[in-house]
C-alpha positions as a Markdown table, in Angstrom:
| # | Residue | x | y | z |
|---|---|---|---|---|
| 1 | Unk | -57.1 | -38.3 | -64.0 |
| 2 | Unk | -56.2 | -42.0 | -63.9 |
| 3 | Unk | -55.5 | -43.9 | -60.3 |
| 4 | Unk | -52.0 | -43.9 | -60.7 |
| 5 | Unk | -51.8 | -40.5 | -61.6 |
| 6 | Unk | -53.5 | -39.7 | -58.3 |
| 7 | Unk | -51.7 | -41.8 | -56.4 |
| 8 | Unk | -48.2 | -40.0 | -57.4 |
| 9 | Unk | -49.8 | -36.8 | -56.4 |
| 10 | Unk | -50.6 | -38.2 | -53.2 |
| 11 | Unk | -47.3 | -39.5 | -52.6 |
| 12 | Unk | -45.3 | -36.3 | -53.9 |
| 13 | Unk | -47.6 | -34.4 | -51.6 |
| 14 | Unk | -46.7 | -36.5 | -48.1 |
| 15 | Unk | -43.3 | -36.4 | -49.1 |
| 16 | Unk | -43.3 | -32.9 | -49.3 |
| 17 | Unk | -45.1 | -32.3 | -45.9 |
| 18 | Unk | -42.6 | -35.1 | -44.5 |
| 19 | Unk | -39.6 | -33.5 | -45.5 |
| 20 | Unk | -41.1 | -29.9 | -43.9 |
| 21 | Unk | -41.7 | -31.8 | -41.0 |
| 22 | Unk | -38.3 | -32.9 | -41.0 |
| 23 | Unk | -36.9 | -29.8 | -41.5 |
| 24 | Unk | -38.9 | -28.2 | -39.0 |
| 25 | Unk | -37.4 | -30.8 | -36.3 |
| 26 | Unk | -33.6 | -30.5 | -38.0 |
| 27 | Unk | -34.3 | -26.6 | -37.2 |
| 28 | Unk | -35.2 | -27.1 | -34.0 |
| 29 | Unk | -32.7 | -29.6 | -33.3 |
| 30 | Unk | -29.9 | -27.1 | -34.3 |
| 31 | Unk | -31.8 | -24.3 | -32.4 |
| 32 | Unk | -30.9 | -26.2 | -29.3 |
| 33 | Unk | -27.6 | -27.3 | -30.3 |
| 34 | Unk | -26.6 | -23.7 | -30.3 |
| 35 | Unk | -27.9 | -22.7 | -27.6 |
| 36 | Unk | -26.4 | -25.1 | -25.5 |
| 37 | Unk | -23.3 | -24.4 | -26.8 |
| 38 | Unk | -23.4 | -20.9 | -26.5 |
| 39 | Unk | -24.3 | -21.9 | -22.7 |
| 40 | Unk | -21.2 | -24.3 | -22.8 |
| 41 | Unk | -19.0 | -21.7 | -24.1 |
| 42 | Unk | -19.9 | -18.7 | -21.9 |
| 43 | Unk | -19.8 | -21.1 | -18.8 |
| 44 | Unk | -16.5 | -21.6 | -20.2 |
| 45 | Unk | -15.5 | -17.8 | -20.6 |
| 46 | Unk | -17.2 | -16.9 | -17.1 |
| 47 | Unk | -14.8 | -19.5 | -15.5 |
| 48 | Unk | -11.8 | -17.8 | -17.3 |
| 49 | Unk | -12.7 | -14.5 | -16.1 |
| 50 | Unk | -12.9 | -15.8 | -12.6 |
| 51 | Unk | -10.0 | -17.6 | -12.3 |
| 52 | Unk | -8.5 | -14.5 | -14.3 |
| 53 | Unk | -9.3 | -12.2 | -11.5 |
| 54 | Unk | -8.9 | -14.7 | -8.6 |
| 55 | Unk | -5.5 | -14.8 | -9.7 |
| 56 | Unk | -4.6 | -11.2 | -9.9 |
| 57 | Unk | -6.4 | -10.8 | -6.3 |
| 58 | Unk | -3.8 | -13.3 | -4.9 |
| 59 | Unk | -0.8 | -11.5 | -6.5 |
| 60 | Unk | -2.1 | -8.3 | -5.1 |
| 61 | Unk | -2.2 | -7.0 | -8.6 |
| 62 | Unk | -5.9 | -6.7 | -9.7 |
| 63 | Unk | -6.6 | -3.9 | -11.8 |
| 64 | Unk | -7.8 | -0.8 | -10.0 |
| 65 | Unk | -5.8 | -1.3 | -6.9 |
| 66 | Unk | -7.5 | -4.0 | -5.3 |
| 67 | Unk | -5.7 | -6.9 | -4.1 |
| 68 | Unk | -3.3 | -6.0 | -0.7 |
| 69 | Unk | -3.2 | -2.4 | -0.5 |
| 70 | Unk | -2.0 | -0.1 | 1.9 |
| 71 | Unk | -1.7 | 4.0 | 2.9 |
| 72 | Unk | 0.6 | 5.5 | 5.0 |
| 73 | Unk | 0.9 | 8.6 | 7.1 |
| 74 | Unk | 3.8 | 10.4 | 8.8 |
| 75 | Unk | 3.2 | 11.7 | 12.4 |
| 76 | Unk | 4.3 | 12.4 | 15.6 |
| 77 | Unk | 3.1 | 11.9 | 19.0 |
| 78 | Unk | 4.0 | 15.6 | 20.5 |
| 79 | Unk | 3.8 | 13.9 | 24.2 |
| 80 | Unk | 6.6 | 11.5 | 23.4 |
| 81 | Unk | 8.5 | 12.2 | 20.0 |
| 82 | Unk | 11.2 | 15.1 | 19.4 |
| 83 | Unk | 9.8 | 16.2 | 15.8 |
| 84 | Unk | 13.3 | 17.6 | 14.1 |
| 85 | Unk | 13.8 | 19.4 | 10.9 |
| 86 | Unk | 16.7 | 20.1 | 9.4 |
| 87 | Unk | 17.4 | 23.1 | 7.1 |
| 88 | Unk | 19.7 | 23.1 | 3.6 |
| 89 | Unk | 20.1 | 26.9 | 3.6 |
| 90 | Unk | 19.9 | 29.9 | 6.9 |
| 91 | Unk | 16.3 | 30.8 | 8.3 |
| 92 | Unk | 15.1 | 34.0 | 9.5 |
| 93 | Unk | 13.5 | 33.3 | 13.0 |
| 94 | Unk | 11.3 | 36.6 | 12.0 |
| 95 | Unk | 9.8 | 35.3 | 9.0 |
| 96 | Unk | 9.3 | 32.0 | 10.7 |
| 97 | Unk | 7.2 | 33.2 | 13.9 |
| 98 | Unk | 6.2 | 31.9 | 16.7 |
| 99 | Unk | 6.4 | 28.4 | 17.5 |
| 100 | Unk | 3.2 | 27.9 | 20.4 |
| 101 | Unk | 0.2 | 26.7 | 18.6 |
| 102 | Unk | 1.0 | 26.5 | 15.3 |
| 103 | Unk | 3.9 | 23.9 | 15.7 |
| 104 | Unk | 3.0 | 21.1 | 12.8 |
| 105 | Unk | 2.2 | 24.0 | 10.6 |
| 106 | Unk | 5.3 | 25.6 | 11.1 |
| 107 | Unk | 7.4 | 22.3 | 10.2 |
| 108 | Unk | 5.1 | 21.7 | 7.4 |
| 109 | Unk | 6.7 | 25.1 | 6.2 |
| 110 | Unk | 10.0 | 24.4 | 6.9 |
| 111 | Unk | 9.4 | 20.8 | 4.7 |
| 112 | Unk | 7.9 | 22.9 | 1.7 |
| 113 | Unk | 11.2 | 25.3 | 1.9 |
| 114 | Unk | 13.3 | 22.6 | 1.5 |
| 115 | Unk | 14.1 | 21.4 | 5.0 |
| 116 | Unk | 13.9 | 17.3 | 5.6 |
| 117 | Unk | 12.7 | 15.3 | 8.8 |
| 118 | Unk | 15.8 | 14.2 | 10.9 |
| 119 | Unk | 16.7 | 11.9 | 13.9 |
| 120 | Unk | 13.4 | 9.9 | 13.7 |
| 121 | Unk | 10.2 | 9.3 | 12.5 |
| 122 | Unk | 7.2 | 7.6 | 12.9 |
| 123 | Unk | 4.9 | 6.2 | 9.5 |
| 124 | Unk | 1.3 | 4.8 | 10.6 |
| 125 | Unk | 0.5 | 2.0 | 7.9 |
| 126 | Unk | -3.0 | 0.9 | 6.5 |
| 127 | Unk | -3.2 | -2.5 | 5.5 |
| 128 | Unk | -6.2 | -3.6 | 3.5 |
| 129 | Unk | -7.1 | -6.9 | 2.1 |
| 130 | Unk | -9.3 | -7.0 | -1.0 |
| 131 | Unk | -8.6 | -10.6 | -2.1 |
| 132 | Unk | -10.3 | -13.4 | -0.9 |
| 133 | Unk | -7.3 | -15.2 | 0.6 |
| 134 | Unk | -6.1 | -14.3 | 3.6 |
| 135 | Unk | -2.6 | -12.3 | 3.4 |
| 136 | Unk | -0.1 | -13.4 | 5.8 |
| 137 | Unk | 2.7 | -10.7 | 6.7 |
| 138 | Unk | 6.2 | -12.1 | 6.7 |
| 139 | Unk | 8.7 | -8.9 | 6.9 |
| 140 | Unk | 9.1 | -5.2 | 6.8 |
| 141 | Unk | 12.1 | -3.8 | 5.8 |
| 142 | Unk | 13.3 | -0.1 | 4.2 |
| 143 | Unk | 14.7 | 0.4 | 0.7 |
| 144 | Unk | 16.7 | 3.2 | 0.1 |
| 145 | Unk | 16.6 | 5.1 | -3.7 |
| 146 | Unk | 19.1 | 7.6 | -2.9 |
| 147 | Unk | 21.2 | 9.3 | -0.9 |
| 148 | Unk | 21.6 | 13.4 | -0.5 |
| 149 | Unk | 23.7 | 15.1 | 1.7 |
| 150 | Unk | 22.9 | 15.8 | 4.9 |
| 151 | Unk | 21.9 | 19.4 | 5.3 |
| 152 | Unk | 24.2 | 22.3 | 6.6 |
| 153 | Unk | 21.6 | 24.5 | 7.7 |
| 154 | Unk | 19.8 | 25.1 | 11.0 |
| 155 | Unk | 17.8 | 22.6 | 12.6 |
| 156 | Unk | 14.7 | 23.4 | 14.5 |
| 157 | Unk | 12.8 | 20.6 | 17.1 |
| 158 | Unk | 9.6 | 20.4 | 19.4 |
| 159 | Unk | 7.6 | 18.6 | 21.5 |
| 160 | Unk | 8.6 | 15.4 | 23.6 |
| 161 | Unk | 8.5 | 14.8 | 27.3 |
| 162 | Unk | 11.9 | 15.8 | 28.2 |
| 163 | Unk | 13.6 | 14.4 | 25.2 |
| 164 | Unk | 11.7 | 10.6 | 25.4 |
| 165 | Unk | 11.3 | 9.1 | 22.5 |
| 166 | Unk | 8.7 | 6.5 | 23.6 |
| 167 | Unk | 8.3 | 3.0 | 23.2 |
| 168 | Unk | 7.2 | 1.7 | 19.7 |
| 169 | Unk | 6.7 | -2.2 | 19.1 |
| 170 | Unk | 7.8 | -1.9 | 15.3 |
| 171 | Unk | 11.4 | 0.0 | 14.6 |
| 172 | Unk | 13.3 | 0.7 | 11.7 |
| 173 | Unk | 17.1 | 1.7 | 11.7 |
| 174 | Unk | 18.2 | 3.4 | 8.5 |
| 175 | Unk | 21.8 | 2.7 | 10.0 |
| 176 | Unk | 21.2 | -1.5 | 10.3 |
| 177 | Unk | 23.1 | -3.5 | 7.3 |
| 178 | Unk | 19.6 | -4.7 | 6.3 |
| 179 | Unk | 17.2 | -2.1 | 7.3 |
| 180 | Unk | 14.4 | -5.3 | 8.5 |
| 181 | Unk | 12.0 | -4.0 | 10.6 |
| 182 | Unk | 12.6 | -5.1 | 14.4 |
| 183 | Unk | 10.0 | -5.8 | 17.0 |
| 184 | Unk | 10.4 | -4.5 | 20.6 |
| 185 | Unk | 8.3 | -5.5 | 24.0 |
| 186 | Unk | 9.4 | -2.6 | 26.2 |
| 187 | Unk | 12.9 | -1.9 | 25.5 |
| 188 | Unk | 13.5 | -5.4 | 25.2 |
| 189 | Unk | 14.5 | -6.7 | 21.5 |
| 190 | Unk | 11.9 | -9.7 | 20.7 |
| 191 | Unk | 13.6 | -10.1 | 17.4 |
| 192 | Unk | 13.1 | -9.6 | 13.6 |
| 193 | Unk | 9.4 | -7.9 | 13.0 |
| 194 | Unk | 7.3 | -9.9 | 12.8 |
| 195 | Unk | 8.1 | -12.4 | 15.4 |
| 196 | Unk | 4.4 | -13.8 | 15.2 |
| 197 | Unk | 2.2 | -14.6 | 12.3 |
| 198 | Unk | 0.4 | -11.6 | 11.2 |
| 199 | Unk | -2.9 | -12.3 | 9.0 |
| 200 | Unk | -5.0 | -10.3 | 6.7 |
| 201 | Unk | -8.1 | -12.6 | 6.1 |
| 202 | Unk | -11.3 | -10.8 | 6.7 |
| 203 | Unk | -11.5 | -8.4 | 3.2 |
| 204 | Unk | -11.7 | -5.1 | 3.7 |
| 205 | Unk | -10.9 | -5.2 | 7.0 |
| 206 | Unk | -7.9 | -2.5 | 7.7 |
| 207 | Unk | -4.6 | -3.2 | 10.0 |
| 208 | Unk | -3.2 | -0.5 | 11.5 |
| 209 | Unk | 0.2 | -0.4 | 12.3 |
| 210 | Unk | 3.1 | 2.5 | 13.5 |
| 211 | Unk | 6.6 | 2.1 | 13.0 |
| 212 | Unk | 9.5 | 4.3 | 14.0 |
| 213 | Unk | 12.2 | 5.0 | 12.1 |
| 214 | Unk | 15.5 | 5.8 | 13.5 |
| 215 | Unk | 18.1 | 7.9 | 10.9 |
| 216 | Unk | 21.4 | 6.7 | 10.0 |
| 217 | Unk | 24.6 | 8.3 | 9.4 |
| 218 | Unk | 23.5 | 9.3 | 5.6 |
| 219 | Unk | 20.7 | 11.2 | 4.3 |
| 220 | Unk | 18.6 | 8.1 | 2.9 |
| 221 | Unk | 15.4 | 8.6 | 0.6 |
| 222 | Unk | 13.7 | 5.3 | 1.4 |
| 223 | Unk | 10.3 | 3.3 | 0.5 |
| 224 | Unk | 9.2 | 0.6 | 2.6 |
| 225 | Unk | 8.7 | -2.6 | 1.3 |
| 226 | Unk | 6.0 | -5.3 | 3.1 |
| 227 | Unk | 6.6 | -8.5 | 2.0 |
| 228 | Unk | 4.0 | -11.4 | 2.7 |
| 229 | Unk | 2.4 | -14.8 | 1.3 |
| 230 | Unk | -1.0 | -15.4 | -0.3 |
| 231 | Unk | -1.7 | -19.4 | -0.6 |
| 232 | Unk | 1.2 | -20.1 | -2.1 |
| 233 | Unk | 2.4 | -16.7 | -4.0 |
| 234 | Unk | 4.5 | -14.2 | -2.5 |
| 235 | Unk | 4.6 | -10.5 | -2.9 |
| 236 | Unk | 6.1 | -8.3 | -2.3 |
| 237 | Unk | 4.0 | -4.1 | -1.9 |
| 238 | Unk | 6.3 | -0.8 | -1.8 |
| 239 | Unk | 4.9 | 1.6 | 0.3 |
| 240 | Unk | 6.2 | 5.7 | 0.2 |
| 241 | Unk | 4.7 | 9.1 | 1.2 |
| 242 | Unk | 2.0 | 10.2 | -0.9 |
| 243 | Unk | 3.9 | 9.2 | -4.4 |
| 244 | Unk | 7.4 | 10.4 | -3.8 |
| 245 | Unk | 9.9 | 8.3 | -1.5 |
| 246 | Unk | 10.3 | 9.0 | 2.7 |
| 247 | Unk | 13.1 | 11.1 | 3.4 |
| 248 | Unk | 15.3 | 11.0 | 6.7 |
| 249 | Unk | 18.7 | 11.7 | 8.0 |
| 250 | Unk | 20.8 | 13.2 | 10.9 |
| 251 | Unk | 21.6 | 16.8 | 11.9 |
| 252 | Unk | 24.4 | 17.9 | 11.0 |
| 253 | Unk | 27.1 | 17.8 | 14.3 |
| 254 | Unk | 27.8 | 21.5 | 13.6 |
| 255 | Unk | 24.5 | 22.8 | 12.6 |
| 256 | Unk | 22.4 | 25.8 | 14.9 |
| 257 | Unk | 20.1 | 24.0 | 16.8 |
| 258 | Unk | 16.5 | 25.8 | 17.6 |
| 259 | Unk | 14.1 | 24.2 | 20.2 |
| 260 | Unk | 10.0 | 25.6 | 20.3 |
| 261 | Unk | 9.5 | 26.9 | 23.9 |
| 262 | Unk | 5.8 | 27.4 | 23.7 |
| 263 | Unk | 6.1 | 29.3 | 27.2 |
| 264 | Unk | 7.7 | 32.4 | 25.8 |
| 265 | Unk | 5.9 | 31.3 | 22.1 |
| 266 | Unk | 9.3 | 31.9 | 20.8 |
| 267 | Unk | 12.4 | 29.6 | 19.0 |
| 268 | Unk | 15.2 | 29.4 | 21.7 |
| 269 | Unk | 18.7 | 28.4 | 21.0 |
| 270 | Unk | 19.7 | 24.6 | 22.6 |
């Protein structure tokens, strides 16, 4: 093989390993450049997501529930609230029973035959705070959904020392133009409720509040609607009793009145 011959071969042959080498460092090169961009890109699509869900928790609408939520309960403190309910249809005493020791179960009966709470009541609300920013209060107020008439039946009541009502902070009058929530200190009007900042900022952390509802001259089915700031969105969270709306109204002026008299265990006439 002549010199020149040789010579090509060499030359074809460090080409060749050149260009693998070259190739092997283009590879490698674009090996990198992917993954960085795949790190780029899901750095990207992480800092969607959380900004995503950081602004669902601020409206109070993240998925699941989270966000500002809240639970209610309806009660009555026997020492100090008169627990009424009123009856669409007549009741036989008999069939109803005795009234000592068994009161709430016996209203819960009345409730489940159709009778609804009336005069007042009380609704215990738990607030939560899920979000990271703190959730500042700014007004409670009811909503009515309907109206029904108010019933013609019997109405039965117990417990309250002598008639008192208590002293509740919050209050609520079904009857008021706007039906905002008031605050009291004593029986002294402080003014719309609340008349201090009220702040949710620890997360799930609950606030526990009562308010007492006073009827009005209707038969109202009513939610309750909290309305507060996060940063700078406001919201607004309806709040009812277990899924269906709160009912209240007032007895009827001509209705049979029954009062529990838990020294004879019987229902007495008032």
């Amino acid at each position: 093989m002549s010199e020149e011959r040789v010579e090509t071969a060499r030359t074809g042959a460090e080409g060749e390993e050149a260009a693998t080498e070259g190739g092997a460092r283009f590879q490698k090169l674009r090996t990198w450049g992917l993954a960085l961009a795949g790190i780029v890109v899901s750095s990207l699509v992480a800092a969607l997501v959380t900004n995503y869900f950081d602004t669902l928790t601020s409206a109070g609408n993240v998925p699941g529930g989270r966000g500002l939520h809240a639970e209610s309960q309806v009660w009555w403190d026997r020492t100090r609230d008169v627990r009424t309910v009123a009856m669409p249809h007549p009741v036989d005493l008999e069939d109803l029973g005795l009234a000592a020791g068994d009161a709430d179960g016996q209203f819960d009966a009345l409730v489940k035959d159709g009778g609804s709470y009336a005069g007042m009541m009380r609704i215990r609300l738990t607030l939560m705070n899920f979000a990271k920013s703190p959730v500042v209060i700014t007004g409670v107020r009811a909503v009515t959904t309907a109206e029904k008439p108010v019933p013609s039946g019997p109405a039965f009541s117990c417990g309250g020392a002598q008639g008192s009502t208590g002293v509740t902070r919050v209050r609520l009058d079904l009857g008021s133009a706007d039906k905002e929530a008031e605050e009291y200190d004593g029986d002294e009007l402080v003014g719309r409720y609340p008349a201090e900042e009220i702040q949710l900022a620890k997360q799930d952390e609950p606030a526990i509040f009562d308010v007492r509802v006073t009827a009005g001259p209707k038969f109202y089915r009513y939610v309750i609607e909290i309305h507060y700031t996060q940063g700078t969105t406001k919201g607004t969270l309806r709040v009812d009793d277990g899924g269906k709306p709160f009912a209240l109204g007032p007895v009827n002026k001509r209705a049979t009145r029954y009062r529990c008299d838990e020294n004879t265990n019987t229902w007495v006439r008032s």
